[in-house]
C-alpha positions in Angstrom: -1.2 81.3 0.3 -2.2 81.1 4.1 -5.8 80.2 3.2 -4.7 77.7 1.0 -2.8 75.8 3.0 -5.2 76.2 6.3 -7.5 74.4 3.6 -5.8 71.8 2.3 -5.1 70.9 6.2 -8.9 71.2 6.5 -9.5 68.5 3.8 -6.7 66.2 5.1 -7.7 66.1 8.8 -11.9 65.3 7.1 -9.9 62.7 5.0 -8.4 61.4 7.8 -11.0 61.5 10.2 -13.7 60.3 8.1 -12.2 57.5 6.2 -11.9 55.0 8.6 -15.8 54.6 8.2 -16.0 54.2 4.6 -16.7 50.5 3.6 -16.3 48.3 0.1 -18.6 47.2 -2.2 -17.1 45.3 -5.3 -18.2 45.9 -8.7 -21.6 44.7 -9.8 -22.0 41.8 -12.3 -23.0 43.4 -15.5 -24.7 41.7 -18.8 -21.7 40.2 -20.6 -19.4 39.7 -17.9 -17.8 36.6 -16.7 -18.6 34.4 -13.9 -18.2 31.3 -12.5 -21.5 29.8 -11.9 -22.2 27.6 -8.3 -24.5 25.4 -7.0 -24.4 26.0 -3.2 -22.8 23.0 -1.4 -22.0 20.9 -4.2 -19.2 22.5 -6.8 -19.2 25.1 -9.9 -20.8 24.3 -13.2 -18.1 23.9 -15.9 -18.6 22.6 -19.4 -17.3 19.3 -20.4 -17.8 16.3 -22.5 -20.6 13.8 -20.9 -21.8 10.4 -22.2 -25.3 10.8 -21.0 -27.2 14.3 -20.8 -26.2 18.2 -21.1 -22.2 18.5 -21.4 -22.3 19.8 -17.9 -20.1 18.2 -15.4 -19.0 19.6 -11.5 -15.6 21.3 -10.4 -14.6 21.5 -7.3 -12.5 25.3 -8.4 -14.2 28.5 -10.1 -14.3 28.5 -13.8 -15.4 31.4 -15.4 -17.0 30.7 -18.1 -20.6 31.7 -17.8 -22.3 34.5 -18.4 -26.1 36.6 -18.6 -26.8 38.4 -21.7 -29.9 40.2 -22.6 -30.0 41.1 -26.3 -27.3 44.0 -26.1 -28.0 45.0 -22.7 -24.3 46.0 -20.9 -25.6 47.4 -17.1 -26.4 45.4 -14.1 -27.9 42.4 -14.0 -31.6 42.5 -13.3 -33.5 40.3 -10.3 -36.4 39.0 -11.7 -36.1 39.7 -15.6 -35.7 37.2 -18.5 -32.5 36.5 -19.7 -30.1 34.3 -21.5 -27.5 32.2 -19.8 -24.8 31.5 -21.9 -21.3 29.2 -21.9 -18.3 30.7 -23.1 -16.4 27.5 -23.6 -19.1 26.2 -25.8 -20.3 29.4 -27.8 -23.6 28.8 -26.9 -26.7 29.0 -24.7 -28.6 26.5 -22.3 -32.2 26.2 -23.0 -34.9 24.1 -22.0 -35.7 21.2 -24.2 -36.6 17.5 -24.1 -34.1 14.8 -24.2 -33.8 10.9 -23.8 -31.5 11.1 -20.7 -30.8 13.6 -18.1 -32.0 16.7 -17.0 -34.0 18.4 -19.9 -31.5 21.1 -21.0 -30.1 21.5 -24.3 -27.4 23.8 -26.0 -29.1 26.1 -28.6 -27.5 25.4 -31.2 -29.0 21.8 -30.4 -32.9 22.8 -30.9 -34.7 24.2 -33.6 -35.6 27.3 -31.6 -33.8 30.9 -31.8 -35.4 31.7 -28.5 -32.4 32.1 -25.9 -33.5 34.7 -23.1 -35.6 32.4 -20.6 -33.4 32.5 -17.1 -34.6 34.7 -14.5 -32.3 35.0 -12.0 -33.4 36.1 -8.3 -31.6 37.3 -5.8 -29.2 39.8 -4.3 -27.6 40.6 -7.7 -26.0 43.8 -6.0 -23.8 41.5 -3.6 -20.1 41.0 -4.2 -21.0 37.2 -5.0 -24.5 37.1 -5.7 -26.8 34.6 -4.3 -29.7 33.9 -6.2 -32.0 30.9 -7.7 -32.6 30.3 -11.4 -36.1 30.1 -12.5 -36.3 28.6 -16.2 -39.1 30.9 -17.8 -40.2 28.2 -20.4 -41.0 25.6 -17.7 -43.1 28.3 -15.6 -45.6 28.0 -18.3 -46.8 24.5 -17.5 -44.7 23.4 -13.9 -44.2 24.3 -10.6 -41.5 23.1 -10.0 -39.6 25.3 -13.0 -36.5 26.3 -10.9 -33.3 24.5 -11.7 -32.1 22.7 -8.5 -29.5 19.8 -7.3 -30.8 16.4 -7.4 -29.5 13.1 -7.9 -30.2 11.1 -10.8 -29.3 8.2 -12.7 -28.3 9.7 -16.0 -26.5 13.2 -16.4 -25.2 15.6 -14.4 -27.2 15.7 -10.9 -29.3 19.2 -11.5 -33.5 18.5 -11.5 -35.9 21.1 -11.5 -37.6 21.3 -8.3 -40.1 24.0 -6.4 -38.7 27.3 -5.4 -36.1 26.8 -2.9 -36.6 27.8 0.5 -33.0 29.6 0.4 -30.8 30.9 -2.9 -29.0 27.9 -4.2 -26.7 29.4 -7.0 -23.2 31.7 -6.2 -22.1 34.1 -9.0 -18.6 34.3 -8.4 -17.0 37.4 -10.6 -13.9 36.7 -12.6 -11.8 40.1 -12.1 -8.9 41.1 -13.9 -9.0 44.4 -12.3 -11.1 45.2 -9.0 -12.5 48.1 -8.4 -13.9 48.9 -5.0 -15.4 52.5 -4.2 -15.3 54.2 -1.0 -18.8 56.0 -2.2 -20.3 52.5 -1.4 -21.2 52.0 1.9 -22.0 48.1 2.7 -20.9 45.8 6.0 -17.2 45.2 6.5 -15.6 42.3 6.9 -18.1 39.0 7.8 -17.7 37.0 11.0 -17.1 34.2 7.7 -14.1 36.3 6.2 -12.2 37.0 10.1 -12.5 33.2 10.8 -10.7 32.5 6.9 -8.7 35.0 7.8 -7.3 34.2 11.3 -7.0 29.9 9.6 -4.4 31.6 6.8 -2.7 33.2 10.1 -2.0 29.8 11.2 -1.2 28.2 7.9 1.7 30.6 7.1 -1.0 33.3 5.1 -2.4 30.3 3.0 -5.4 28.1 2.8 -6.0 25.6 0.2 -8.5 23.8 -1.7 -10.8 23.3 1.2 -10.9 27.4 0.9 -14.6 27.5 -0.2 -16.0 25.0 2.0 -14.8 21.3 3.4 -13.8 18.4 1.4 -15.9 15.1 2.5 -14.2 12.0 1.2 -16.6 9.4 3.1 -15.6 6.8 5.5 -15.0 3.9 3.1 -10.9 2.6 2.5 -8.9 2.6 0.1 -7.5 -0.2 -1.2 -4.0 -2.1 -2.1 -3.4 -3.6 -5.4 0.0 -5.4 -6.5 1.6 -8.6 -6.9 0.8 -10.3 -3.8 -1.6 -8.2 -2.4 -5.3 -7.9 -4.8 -8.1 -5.1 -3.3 -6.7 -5.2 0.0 -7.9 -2.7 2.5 -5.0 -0.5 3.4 -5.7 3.4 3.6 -8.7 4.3 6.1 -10.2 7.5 6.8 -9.7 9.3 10.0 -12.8 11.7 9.9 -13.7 11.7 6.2 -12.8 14.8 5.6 -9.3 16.0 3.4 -7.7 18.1 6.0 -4.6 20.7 6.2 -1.8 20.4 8.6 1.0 22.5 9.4 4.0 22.4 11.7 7.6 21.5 12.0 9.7 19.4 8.6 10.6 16.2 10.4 11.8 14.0 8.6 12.7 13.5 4.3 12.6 9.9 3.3 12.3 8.8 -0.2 10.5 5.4 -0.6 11.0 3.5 -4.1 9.1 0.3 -3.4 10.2 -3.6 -3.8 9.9 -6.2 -5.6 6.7 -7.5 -4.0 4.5 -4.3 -3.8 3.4 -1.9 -6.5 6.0 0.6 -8.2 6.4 3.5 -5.8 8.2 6.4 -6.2 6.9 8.0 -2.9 8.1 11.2 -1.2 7.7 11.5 2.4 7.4 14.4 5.0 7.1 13.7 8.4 5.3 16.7 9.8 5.6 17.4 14.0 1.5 19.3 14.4 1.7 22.8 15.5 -0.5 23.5 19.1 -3.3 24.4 16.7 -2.9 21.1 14.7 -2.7 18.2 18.2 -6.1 17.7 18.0 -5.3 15.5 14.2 -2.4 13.6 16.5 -5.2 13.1 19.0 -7.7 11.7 16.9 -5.3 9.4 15.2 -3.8 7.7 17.9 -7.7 7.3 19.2 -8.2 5.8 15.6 -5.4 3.7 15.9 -5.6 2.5 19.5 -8.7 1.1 18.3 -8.2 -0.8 15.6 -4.9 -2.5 17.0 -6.6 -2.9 20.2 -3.2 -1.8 22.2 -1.5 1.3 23.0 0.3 3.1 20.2 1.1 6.7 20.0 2.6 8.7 16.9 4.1 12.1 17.6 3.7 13.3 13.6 1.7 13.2 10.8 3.5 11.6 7.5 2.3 14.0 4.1 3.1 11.2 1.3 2.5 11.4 -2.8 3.8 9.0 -5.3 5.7 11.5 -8.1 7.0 8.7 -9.9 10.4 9.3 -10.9 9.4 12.9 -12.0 12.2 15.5 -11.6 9.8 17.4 -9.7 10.6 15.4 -6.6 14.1 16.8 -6.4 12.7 19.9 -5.2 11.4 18.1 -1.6 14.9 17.4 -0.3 16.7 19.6 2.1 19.8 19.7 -0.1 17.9 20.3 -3.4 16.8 24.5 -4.4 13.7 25.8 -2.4 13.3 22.7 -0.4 11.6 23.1 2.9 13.9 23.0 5.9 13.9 20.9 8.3 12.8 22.0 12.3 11.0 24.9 9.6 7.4 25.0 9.6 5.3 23.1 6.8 1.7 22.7 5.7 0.1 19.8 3.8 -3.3 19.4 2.4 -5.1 16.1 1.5 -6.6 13.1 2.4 -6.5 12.7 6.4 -6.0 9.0 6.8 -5.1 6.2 8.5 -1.9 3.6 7.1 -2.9 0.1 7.6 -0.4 -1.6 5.2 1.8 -4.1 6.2 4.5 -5.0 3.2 4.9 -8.4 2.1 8.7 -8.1 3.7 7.5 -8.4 6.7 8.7 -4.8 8.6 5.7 -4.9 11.0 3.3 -2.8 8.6 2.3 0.5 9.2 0.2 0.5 12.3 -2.5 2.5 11.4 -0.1 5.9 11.2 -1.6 8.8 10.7 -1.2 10.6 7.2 -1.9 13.3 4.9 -2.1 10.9 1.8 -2.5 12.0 -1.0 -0.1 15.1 -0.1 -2.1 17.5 -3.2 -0.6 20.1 -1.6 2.4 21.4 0.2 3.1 24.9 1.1 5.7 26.3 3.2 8.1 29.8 2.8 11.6 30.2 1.7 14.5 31.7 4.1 13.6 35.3 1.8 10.0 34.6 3.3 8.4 34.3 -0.3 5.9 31.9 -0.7 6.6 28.2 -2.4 3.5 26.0 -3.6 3.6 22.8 -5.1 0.3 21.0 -6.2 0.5 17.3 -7.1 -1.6 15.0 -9.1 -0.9 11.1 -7.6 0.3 9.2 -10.3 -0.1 5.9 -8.3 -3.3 5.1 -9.7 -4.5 3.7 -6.5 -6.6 6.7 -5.4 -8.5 8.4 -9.0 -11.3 5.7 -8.8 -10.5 3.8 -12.1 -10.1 0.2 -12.7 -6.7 -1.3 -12.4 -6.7 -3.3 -15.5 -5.9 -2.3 -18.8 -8.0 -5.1 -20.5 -11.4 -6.0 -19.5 -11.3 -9.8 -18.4 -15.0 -10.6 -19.3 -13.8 -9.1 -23.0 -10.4 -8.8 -23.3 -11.0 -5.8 -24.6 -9.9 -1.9 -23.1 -12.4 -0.3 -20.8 -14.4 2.3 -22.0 -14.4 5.7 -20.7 -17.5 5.1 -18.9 -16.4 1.8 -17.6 -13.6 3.1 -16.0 -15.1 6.4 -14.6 -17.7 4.8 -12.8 -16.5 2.0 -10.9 -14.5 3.2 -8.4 -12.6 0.3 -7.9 -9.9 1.3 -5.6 -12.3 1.8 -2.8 -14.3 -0.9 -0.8 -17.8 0.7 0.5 -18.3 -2.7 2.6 -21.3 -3.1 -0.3 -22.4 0.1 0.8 -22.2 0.3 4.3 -19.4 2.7 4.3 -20.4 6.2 2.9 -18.3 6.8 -0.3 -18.2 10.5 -1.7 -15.8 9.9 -4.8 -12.2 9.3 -5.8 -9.8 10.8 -3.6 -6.7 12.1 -5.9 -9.1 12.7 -9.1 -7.0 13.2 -12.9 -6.8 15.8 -13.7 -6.9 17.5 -9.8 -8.1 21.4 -10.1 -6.7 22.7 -6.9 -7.0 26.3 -5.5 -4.7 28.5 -3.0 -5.9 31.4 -1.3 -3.4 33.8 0.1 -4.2 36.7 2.8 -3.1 40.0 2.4 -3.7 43.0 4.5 -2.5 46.4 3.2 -2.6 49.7 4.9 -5.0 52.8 3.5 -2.7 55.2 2.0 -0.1 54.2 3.0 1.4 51.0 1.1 1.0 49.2 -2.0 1.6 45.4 -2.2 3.1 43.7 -5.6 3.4 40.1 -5.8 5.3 38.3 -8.0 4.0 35.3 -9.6 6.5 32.8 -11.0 6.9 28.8 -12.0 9.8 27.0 -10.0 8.9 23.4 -12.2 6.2 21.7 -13.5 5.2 18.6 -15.5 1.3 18.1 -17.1 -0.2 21.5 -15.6 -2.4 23.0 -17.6 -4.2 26.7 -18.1 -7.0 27.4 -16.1 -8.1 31.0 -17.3 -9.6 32.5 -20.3 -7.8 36.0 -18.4 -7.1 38.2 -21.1 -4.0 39.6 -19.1 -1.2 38.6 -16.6 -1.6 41.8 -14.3 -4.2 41.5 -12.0 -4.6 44.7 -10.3 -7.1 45.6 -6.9 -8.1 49.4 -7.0 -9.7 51.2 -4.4 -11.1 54.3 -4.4 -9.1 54.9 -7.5 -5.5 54.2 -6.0 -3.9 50.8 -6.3 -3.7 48.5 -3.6 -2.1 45.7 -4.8 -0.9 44.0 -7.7 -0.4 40.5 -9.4 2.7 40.0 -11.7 2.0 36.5 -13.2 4.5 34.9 -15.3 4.0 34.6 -19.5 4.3 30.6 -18.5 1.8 30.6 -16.3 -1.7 30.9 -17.1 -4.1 30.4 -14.0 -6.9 32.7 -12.7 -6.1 35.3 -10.4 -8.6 36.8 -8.9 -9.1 38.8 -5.3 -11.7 37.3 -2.5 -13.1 38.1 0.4 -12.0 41.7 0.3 -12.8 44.1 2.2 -12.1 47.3 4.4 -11.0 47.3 8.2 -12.0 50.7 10.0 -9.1 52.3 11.7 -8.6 53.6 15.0 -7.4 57.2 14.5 -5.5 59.5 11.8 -2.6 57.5 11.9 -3.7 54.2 11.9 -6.6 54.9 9.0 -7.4 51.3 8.5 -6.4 48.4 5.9 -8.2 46.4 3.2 -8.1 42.8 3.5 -8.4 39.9 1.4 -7.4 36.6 -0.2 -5.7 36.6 -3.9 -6.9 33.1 -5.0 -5.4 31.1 -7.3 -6.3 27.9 -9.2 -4.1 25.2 -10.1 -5.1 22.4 -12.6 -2.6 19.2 -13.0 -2.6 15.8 -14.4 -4.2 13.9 -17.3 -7.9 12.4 -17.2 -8.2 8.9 -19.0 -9.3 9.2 -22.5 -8.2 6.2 -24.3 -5.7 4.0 -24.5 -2.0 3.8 -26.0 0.1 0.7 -26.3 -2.7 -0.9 -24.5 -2.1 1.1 -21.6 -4.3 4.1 -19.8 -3.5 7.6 -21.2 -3.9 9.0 -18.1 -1.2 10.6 -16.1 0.1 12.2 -12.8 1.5 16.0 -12.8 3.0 18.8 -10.8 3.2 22.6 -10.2 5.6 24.4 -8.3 4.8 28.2 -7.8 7.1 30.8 -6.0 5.2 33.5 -5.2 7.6 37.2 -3.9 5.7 40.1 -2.6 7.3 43.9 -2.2 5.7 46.2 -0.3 6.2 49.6 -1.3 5.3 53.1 0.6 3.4 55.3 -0.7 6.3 57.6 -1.4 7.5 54.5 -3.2 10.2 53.6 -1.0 10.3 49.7 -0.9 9.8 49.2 3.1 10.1 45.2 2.5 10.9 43.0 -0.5 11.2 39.3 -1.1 12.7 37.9 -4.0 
């Protein structure tokens, strides 16, 4: 009995003593699973429904849809050998093939071949995320350039095929249900990349949003006004070019619903005093607006606005109304970072190039139980998706077509192309992510969060998940936990994980991470009805509760 115990407190001190040095390495992608498949700097690959070339179009969010197989090959995927790259949204393979317009790639099913396995991928294919390039077998045999690259072109989705690149250009992001990370592997703990992400979410209240991957460049050129007295008027300028976050203290609620001389608004507004880490956006904008008016002018907060349009969804952004953000409470707001040079026909002055957060997409803040609330909001103005006002086309008198409409970008004035211009600022639908931290203690804790819609009008799925538990395992004991609600069904996945040595036997260290969400609202034009667009606004509004529980499962802290 006495030996036993003398070496079970042997094993427990080595435990102990050794485990602060262990490190993560996530699962490997395998033939046959899922990934989301991007092009480094530019967006993920997603199928979808193209006029010209390959149905291939860009997302700015992860979908997972893609995936290597290799006759009925199951293990790891190989660097360097032949294989098939398939598309599970449409049941099929890309090959290489001829065609009339775009990029010359083909699905399968669209050839007279059977041959499918001719992708080599290249890389790092034991990473977490693999980066690799894509070498297309077939064009090896009579090209150089035979590996599939961005490039811009006239017709088709922007991909060329180019030399090797000097760099891998291609991401494989894994699409996880369950995550299972193994002390036994021993890689590098968290990047100098994943602390910076990591100490932003400290100042955002835990959260970053769709700028998570990399940062949104809208381009320099305005946007523009459109009603009954005013026709393509510059109003909306950008600060930086770039859709920015900022957080800080609620302000001021005011609810604008327009007049008779401008265009029908249904606006919510959320004035938005900058935390210290924030100023330098107040800075910047008064700058920007000191010289345009060409006088002094200072603003002291930054307006978040979005145009709901008489949706019930609004009555959730008023202090008196359920899980409304409080005012003197801290806020965050992601969008747009521009400048309001409007001046209504009434005469009030106009706007004096105030600063804003316009379109608010996002708005995150916490509740008074601490639980996070997260609302992500497709504009239904119209004046910022980049299609034509109209409904009829004045030349014909006849509706747009599709490819009319998405290629005009009408809202925006490029100063004939002297202003850059890097695409519609609130597109329909708007795929959105969130990205919240968590840090859980080794051995000691287990985190479950709780994922749950508040309200919601034209959100749609964005995950071919088979489950609505999404569960992070390491070293065979459960970390944490997602609980997503049966009317939800987004992708869940974990990011950025990984494991934080500790300091001594009683502070063992923590794994760290982001649990990433996307978020997919609104309608994209397809047609007409009644001779009007079909294309609509929308809304999510997510409360997301987190327990954490000991490992003797006492709850230690629960919000609900």
């Amino acid at each position: 009995m006495y030996v036993g115990s003398k070496f079970n407190s042997l094993l427990l001190f080595l435990i102990l003593v050794l485990l602060p040095t262990f490190k993560i390495k996530a699962q490997l992608i395998k033939y046959q699973d899922a990934f989301a498949l991007y092009v480094n700097g530019h967006g993920y690959l997603k199928y979808e429904s193209r006029s010209y070339g390959i149905n291939l179009n860009w997302s700015t969010t992860p979908v997972y849809e893609w995936k290597f197989i290799n006759n009925q090959d199951v293990g790891p995927v190989q660097s360097n050998v032949a294989t098939g790259l398939y598309n599970i949204t449409a049941n099929d393979f890309v090959v290489y093939a001829s065609r009339d317009y775009g990029i010359n790639l083909k699905w399968l099913h669209e050839t007279s071949t059977t041959t499918y396995q001719e992708w080599q991928p290249s890389g790092n294919l034991t990473a977490s995320q693999p980066c690799i390039t894509l070498k297309n077998t077939l064009v090896a045999r009579t090209s150089t350039k035979s590996y599939l690259t961005y490039g811009s072109r006239e017709y088709g989705i922007n991909l060329v095929w180019g030399a090797r690149p000097g760099s891998c250009n291609f991401t494989l992001r894994p699409n996880p249900v369950i995550t299972r990370i193994n002390n036994r592997n021993v890689v590098n703990g968290p990047t100098s990349a994943d602390t910076k992400l990591f100490q932003q979410a400290r100042l955002q209240q835990d959260v970053i949003g769709s700028n998570f991957y990399q940062d949104q460049f809208i381009g320099m050129a305005a946007a523009e006004r459109t009603g009954v007295v005013t026709m393509h008027t510059d109003t909306w300028f950008p600060i930086d070019g770039y859709k920015r976050t900022v957080c800080g203290k609620a302000d001021k609620y005011f609810h604008y619903s327009g007049s008779s001389f401008t265009d029908n608004d249904d606006d919510l507004n959320l004035n938005i005093i900058p935390d210290t880490s924030f100023k330098g956006m107040l800075v910047l904008a008064n700058t920007n607006a000191r010289t345009r008016l060409n006088r002094l002018i200072t603003f002291n907060h930054i307006q978040a606005e979005i145009d709901v349009l008489d949706a019930s969804f609004k009555n959730y952004f008023y202090p008196s109304k359920p899980f409304a953000p409080q005012l003197n409470r801290k806020v965050c707001a992601f969008g747009p970072f521009i400048a309001d040079g409007g001046e209504d026909a009434i005469g009030d002055g106009g706007h004096f190039f105030k600063p804003e957060i316009h379109t608010a997409e996002e708005i995150w803040w916490k509740d008074d139980a601490g639980n996070y609330i997260l609302s992500n909001i497709c504009d239904v103005s119209g004046r910022f998706d980049g299609l034509r006002d109209g409904n009829l086309n004045p030349a014909t008198r006849l509706p747009y077509t599709a490819s009319e409409i998405n290629n005009t970008g009408d809202d925006f004035d490029t100063d004939n192309g002297a202003l850059t211009f890097n695409g519609a600022w609130a597109k329909k639908p708007l795929e959105g992510i969130y990205a919240i931290a968590f840090r859980v203690p080794v051995g000691k804790e287990r985190h479950d969060y709780i994922l749950n819609k508040l309200a919601g009008e034209n959100y749609f799925p964005t995950s071919n998940q088979p489950a609505n538990k999404h569960v992070l395992v390491y070293s065979g004991d459960t970390v944490l936990t997602v609980f997503e609600s049966d009317q939800l069904d987004l992708n869940v996945r974990f990011e950025r994980v990984s494991k934080v040595a500790g300091n001594s036997r009683l502070q063992p260290g923590y794994i760290q991470g982001f649990i990433v969400l996307s978020v997919k609202t609104g309608k994209a034009f397809s047609g007409y009805s009644n001779n009007k667009r079909n294309d609509s606004g929308g809304q999510l509004l997510l409360k997301l509760s987190k327990k954490v529980i000991s490992k003797n499962l006492q709850v230690l802290e629960m919000r609900e």
